[in-house]
C-alpha positions in Angstrom: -8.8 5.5 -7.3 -8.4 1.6 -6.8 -10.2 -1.1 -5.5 -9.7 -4.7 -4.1 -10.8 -7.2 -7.4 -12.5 -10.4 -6.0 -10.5 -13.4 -8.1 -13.9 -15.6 -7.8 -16.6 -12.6 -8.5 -14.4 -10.9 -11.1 -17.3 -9.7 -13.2 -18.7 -7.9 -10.5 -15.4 -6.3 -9.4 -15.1 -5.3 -13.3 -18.4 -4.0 -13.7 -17.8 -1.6 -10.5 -14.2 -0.6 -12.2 -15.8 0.8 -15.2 -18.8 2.7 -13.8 -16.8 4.6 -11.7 -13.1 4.2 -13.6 -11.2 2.7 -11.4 -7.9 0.7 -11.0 -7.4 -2.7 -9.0 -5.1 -3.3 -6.4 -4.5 -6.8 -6.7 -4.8 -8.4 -3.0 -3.8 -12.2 -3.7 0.0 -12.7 -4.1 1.0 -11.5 -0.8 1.4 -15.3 0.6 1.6 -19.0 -0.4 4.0 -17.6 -3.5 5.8 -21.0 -4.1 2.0 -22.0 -5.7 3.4 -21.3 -9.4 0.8 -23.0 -11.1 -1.9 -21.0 -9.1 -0.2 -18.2 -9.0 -0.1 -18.4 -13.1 -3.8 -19.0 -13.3 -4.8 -15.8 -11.0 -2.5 -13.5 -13.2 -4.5 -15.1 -16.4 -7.3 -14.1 -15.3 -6.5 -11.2 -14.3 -4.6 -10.2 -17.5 -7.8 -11.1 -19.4 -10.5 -8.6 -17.0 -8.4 -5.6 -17.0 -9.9 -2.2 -15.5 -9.9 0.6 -17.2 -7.3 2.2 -15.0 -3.8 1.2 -14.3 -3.3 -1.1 -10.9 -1.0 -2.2 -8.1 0.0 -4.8 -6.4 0.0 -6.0 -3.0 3.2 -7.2 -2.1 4.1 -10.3 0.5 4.6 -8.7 3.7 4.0 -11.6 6.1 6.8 -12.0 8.4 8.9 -10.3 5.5 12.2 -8.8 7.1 14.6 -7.5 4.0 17.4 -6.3 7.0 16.5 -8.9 9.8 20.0 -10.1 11.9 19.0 -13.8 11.0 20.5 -14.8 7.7 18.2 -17.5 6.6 15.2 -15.1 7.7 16.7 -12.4 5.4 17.0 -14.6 2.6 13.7 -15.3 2.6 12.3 -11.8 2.5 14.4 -11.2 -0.2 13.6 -13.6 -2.2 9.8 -12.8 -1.4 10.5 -9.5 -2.5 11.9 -10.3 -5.4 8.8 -12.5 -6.4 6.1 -10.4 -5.4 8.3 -7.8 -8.0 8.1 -10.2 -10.8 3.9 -10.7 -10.4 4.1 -7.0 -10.5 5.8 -7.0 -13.9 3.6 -9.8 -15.3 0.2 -8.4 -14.6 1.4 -5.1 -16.2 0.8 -3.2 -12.6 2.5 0.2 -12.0 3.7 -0.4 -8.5 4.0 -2.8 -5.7 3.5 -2.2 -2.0 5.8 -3.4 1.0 5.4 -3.2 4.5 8.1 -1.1 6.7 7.6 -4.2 8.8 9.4 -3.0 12.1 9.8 -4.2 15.8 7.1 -1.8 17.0 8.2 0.2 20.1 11.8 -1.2 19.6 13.1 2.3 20.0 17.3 1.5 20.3 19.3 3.6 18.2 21.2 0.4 16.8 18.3 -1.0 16.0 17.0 2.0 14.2 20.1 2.9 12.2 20.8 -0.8 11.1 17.0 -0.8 10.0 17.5 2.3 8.0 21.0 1.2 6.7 19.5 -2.6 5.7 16.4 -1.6 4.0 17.7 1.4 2.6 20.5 -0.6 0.3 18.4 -3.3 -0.4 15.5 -1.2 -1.9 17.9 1.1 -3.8 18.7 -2.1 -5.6 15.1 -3.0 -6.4 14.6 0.3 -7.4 17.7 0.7 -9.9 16.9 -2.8 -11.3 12.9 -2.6 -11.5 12.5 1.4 -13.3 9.8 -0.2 -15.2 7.5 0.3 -12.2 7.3 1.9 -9.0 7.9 0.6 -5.5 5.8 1.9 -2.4 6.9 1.3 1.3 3.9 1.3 4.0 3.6 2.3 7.4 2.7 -0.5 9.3 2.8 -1.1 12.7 5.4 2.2 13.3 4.0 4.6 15.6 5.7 7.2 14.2 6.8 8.2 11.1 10.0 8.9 11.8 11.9 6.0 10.4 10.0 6.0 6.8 10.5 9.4 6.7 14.6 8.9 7.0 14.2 5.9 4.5 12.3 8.2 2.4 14.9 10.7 2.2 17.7 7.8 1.2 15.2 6.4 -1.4 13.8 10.1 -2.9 16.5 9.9 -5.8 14.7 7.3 -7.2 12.0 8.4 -9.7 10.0 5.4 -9.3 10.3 5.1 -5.0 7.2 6.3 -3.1 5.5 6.1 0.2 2.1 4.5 0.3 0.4 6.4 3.3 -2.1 3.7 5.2 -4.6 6.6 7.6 -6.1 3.6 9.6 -2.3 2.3 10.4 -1.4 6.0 10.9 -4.4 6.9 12.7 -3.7 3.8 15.3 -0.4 5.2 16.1 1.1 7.0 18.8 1.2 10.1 16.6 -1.6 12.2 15.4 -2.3 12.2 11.6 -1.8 15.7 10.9 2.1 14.7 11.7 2.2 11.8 9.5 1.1 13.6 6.5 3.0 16.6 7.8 6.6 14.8 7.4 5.6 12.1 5.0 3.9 14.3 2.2 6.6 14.9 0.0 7.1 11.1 -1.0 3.6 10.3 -1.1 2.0 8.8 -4.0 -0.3 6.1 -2.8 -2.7 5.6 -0.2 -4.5 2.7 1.5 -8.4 3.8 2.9 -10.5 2.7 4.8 -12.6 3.3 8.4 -12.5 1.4 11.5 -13.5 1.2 15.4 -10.6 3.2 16.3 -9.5 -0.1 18.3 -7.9 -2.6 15.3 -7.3 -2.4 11.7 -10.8 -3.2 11.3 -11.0 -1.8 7.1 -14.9 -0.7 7.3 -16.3 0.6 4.8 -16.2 4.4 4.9 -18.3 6.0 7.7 -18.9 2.8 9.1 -15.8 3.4 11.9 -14.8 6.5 14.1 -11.9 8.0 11.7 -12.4 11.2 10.7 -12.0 10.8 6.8 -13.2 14.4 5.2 -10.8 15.6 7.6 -7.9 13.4 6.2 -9.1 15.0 2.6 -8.0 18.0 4.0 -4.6 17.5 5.0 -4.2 16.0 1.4 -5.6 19.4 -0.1 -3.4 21.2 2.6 -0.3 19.3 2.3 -0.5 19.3 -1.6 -0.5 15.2 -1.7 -1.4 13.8 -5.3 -1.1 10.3 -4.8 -3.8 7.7 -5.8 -6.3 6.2 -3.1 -7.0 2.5 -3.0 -10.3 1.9 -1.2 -9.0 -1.0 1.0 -12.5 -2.7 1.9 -13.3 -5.8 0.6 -16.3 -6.7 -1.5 -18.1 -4.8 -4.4 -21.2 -3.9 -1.7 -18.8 -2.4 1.1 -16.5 -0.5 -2.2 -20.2 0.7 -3.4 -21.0 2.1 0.0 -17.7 3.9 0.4 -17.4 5.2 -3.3 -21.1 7.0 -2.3 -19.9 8.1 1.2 -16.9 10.2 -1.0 -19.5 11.3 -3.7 -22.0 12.5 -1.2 -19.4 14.6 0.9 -18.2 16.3 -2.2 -14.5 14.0 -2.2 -14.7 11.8 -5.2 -13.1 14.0 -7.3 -10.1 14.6 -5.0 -9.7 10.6 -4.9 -7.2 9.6 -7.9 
């Protein structure tokens, strides 16, 4: 299991990571990545508090659109890509995370192919060039699964391609979650967690929202899903509360 570090409270972040062995999942090079000298300083000091379990990264996924019809546009999420890859490397994470990033509700067949075709040749590059570590692709604002799931069946021969499984995102979708997990499960192998009002994106603290998350353990145990969990709420008091919601309920040890 991972958590969110905090860059200015590191200590406490730290302390949290060792009592209950966690990874991070580091949360601040997903903008403002032309910064090289602060961008340098964070990964220093990060390098220097490691947890005692391996960690991921956050990619840039702001307005990032690898197969967008504007050129200059594509260029740029390329290239953002392609640095948020190389933080990855030099903080010695396993894996990055990107955002599917789609027109939600844009539903034309044209659209959807060309959105398969472009992102599915641009990440088999990444993937072929990057084995050293692994490359998740998120569910964003989709409200289905149906496009990752064809992206994931492209990407599969890669050893080091993966889905990372958001439930809030999922659970905010047109399709239930039992689906998601249904037709996603076999690619699978990280998770973002957290509650919220059922309304927004809201990342509570567990039990804090409406989502039903020992039911969500289930489908994992059902569905046979082994992929690590990062708690996505921010702050070592809100992580505390929702590492004792999962021991209480009997689910900390089905969190890896």
């Amino acid at each position: 299991m991972l958590i969110i570090p905090d860059y200015v409270r590191i200590d406490e972040s730290l302390k949290l990571a060792r009592e209950y062995a966690l990874g991070f999942e580091y949360n601040d090079f997903y903008q403002n990545l032309d910064d090289a000298v602060a961008i340098d300083e964070k990964i220093a000091l990060y390098r220097r508090n490691l947890p005692p379990c391996s960690c991921t990264l956050h990619g840039a996924f702001y307005d990032v659109v690898v197969g967008s019809a504007d050129a200059q546009i594509r260029t740029v999420s390329r290239q953002r890509v392609a640095q948020s890859v190389e933080i990855c490397k030099k903080l010695g994470a396993r894996a990055v995370i990107f955002h599917t990033n789609t027109i939600s509700n844009f539903n034309s067949r044209s659209y959807c192919d060309n959105w398969i075709e472009e992102n599915a040749v641009f990440y088999a590059d990444m993937l072929r060039t990057n084995r050293e570590i692994c490359i998740y692709i998120e569910n964003m604002f989709d409200q289905t699964p149906e496009l990752l799931l064809r992206l994931s069946e492209r990407l599969a021969v890669h050893p080091n391609y993966g889905v990372c499984l958001d439930f809030a995102h999922a659970s905010l979708s047109q399709t239930k979650i039992e689906r998601w997990v249904e037709l996603l499960a076999p690619y699978i192998r990280h998770i973002h967690l957290n509650d919220c009002d059922g309304v927004e994106d809201s990342h509570f603290a567990l039990g804090r929202g409406v989502l039903d998350i020992p039911g969500f353990f289930t489908l994992l145990k059902q569905y046979d899903v082994l992929g690590s969990i990062l708690l996505e709420v921010k702050g070592t008091e809100n992580q505390r509360e929702s590492l004792d919601y999962l021991r209480v309920r009997g689910l900390l040890q089905d969190a890896r």
